[in-house]
C-alpha positions in Angstrom: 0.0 0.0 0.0 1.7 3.8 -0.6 -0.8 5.0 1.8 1.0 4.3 5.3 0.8 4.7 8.6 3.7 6.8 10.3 4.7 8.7 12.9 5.8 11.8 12.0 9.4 11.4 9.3 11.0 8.9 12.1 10.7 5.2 11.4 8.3 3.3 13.5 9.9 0.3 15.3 7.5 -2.6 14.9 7.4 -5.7 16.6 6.4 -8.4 14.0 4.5 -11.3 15.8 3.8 -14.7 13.5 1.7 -17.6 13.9 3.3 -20.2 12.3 0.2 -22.3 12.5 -1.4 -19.7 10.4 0.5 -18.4 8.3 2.2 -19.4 5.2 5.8 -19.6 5.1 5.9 -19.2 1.1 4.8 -15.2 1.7 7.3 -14.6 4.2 9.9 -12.3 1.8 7.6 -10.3 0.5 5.5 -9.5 4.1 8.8 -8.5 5.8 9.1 -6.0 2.7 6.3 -5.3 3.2 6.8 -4.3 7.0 9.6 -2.7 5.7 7.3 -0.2 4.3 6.3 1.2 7.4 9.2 0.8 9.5 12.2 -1.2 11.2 10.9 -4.2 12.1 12.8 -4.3 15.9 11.5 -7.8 17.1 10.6 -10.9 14.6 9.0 -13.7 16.5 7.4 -16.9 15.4 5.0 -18.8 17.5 4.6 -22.7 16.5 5.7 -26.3 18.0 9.0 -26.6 16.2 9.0 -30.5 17.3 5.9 -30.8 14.4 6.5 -31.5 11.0 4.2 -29.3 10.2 6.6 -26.4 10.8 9.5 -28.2 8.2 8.3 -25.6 5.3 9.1 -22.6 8.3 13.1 -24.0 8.8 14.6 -22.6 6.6 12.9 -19.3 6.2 14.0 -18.8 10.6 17.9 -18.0 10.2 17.5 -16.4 6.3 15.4 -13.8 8.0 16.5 -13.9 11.2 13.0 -14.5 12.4 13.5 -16.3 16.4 11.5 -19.0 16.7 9.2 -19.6 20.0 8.7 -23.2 20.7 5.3 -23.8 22.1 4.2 -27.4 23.0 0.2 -28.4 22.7 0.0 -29.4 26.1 -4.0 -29.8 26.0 -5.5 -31.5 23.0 -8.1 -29.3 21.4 -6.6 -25.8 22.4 -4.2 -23.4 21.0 -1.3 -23.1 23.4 0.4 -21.0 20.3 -2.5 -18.5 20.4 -2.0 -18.0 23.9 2.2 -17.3 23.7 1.9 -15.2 21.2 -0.8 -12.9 23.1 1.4 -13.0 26.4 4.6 -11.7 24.4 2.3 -8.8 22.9 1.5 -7.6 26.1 4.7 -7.6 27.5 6.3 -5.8 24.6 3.6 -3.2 24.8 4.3 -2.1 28.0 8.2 -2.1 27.5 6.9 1.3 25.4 9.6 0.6 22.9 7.1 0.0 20.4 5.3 2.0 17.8 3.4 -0.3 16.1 2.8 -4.6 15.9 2.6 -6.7 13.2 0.3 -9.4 13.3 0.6 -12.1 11.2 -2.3 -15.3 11.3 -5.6 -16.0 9.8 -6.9 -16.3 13.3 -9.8 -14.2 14.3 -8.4 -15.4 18.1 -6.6 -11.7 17.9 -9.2 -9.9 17.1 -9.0 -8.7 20.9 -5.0 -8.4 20.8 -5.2 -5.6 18.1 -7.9 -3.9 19.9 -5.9 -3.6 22.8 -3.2 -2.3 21.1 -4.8 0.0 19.5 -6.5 1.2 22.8 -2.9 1.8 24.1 -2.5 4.0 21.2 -0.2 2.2 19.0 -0.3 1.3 15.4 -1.7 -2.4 14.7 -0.8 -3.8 11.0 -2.5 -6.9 10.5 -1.5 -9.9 7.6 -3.2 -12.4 6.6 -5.2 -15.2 4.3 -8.3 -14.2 2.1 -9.9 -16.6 4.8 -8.9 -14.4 7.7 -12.3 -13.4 9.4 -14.1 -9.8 9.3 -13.3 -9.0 12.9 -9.8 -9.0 13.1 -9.4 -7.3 9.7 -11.5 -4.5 10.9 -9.5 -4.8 14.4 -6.1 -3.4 12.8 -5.7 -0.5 11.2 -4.3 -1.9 8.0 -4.7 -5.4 6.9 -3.4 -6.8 4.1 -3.5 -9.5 2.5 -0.5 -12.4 2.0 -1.7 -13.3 -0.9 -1.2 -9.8 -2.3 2.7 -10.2 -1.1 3.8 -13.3 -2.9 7.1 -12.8 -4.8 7.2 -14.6 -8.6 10.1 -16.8 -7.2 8.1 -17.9 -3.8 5.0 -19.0 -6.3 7.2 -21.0 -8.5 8.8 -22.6 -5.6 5.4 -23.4 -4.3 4.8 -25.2 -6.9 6.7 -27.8 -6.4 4.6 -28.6 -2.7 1.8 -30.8 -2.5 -1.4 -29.6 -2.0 -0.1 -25.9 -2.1 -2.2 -23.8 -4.6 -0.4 -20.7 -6.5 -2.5 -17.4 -6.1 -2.6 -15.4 -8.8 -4.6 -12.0 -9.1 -5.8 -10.8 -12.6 -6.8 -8.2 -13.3 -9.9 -6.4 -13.5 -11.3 -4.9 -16.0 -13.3 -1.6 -16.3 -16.6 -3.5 -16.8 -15.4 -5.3 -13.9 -14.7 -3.0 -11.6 -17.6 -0.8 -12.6 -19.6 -3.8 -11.8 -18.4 -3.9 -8.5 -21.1 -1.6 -6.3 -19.2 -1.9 -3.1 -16.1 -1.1 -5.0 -17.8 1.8 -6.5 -19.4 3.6 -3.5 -16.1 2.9 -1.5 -14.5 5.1 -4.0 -17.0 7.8 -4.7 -17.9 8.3 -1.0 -13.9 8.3 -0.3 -13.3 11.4 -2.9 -16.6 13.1 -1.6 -15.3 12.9 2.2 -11.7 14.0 1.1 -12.9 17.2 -1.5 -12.7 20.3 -1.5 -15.4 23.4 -2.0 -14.5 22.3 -6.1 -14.9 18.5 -6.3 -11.7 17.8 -6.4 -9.7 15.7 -3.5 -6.0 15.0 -3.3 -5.5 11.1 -4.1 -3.2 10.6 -1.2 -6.2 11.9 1.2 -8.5 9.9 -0.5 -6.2 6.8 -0.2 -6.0 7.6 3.4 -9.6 8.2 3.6 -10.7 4.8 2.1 -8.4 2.9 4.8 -9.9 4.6 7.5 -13.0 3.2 6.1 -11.8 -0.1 5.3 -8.5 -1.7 6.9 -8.5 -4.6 4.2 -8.4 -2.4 1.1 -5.8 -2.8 -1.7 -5.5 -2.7 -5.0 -3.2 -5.0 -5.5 -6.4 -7.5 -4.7 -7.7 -6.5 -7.7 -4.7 -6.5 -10.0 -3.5 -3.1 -9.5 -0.2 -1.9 -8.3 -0.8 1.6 -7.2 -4.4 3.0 -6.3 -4.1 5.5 -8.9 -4.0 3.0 -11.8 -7.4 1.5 -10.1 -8.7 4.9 -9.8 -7.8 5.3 -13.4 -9.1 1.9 -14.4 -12.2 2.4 -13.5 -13.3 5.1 -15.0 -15.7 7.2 -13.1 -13.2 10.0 -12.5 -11.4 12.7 -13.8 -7.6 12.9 -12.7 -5.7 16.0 -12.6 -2.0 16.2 -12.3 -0.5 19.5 -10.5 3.0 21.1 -10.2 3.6 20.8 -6.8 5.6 24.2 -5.6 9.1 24.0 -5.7 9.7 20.5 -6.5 9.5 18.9 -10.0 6.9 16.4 -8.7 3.3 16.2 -9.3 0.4 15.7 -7.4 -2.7 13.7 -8.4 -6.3 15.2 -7.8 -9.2 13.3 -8.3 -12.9 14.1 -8.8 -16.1 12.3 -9.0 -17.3 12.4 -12.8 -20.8 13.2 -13.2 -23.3 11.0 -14.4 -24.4 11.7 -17.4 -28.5 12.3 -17.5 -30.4 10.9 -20.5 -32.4 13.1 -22.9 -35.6 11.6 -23.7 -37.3 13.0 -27.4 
């Protein structure tokens, strides 16, 4: 996402927090650039019972990354010790107050509760995970993305050659597509309407912002697009304006919702 989340111009330091029963080890380069995006990433844990075999496709991924590994045994059949290790290590790194932010990466709507808290404290809650990741802990976090959206071309090919692994790909949509889209649609419109000016015309950046603040889970790159402008662009229901921004050869895009266009009748 170019829209991020910082504090001030200093970088954030992040604790990143993984649950290796939840998470896919095949994502893990391009998440951590991810994270990278929004600041240091201080702390790299991973929750999981390393004694599994389960865990084998996670090995080798610990000391490229430098990811430490928390060993956590089921001691009860039926519950999720993992879960619970991971939530006790939050807390305690939040009140060290060396944080600015956590990264939470699992499918698990069992953090749904975590982010809140964090959030509460008033720190920054990034959350990753699966397509299946439930509505509550998406909208718990203040961004959420998904892994999908972070596989790297090499990690898919390489996840090909696992068993019952299947490759995500993202197309792209088209216009029709996207037009067709009404959630899509109002999201966007209602986004440039809240970030306008007097005019019509909102400054992209605000309205990226905007449309987070509305939705944690948004990003184009779920429906084939890169950068938000090219989805804004896509879909065809605005005009886009490019100004000089003062004193610096870069430009800055404004967007406006295009009027519909009201049918004569003879």
């Amino acid at each position: 996402m170019e829209f991020l989340l910082k504090s001030g111009d200093r970088q954030m330091k992040l604790a990143v927090l993984i649950d290796a029963d939840n998470a896919q080890p095949a994502a893990i380069q391009g998440l951590l650039e991810e994270i990278a995006k929004y600041g240091i990433a201080s702390v790299k844990r991973i929750y999981g019972d390393w004694t599994s075999q389960s865990m084998t496709g996670w090995k080798d991924k610990l000391l490229t990354y430098s990811i430490q590994p928390i060993q956590q045994f089921p001691y009860t059949t039926g519950k999720n010790a993992t879960d619970s290790a991971m939530i006790i290590d939050a807390m305690d790194l939040l009140h060290t107050g060396k944080f600015d932010g956590f990264c939470l990466v699992s499918s698990d709507s069992d953090f749904t509760r975590l982010a809140t808290r964090i959030r509460e404290a008033g720190l920054v809650v990034y959350g990753f995970g699966e397509d299946k990741t439930p509505e509550p802990f998406r909208r718990a976090c203040d961004l959420f993305i998904l892994t999908e959206n972070l596989r790297l071309p090499s990690e898919e090919l390489a996840d090909e050659k696992e068993e019952d692994v299947q490759v995500h790909t993202i197309e792209r949509k088209s216009t029709n597509q996207l037009k067709g889209d009404t959630h899509l649609v109002m999201l966007l419109r209602r986004a440039v309407d809240d970030s306008a000016d007097d005019s019509g015309w909102a400054n992209l950046a605000t309205v990226g912002a905007t449309i987070l603040k509305k939705q944690s889970d948004f990003d184009s790159r779920s429906y084939g697009y890169k950068k938000i402008y090219e989805l804004i662009r896509k879909v065809d229901l605005f005009e886009i304006e490019e100004r000089q921004k003062e004193d610096s050869p870069s430009k800055i895009i404004f967007v406006k919702n295009r009027k519909k266009q009201s049918v004569v009748k003879k």
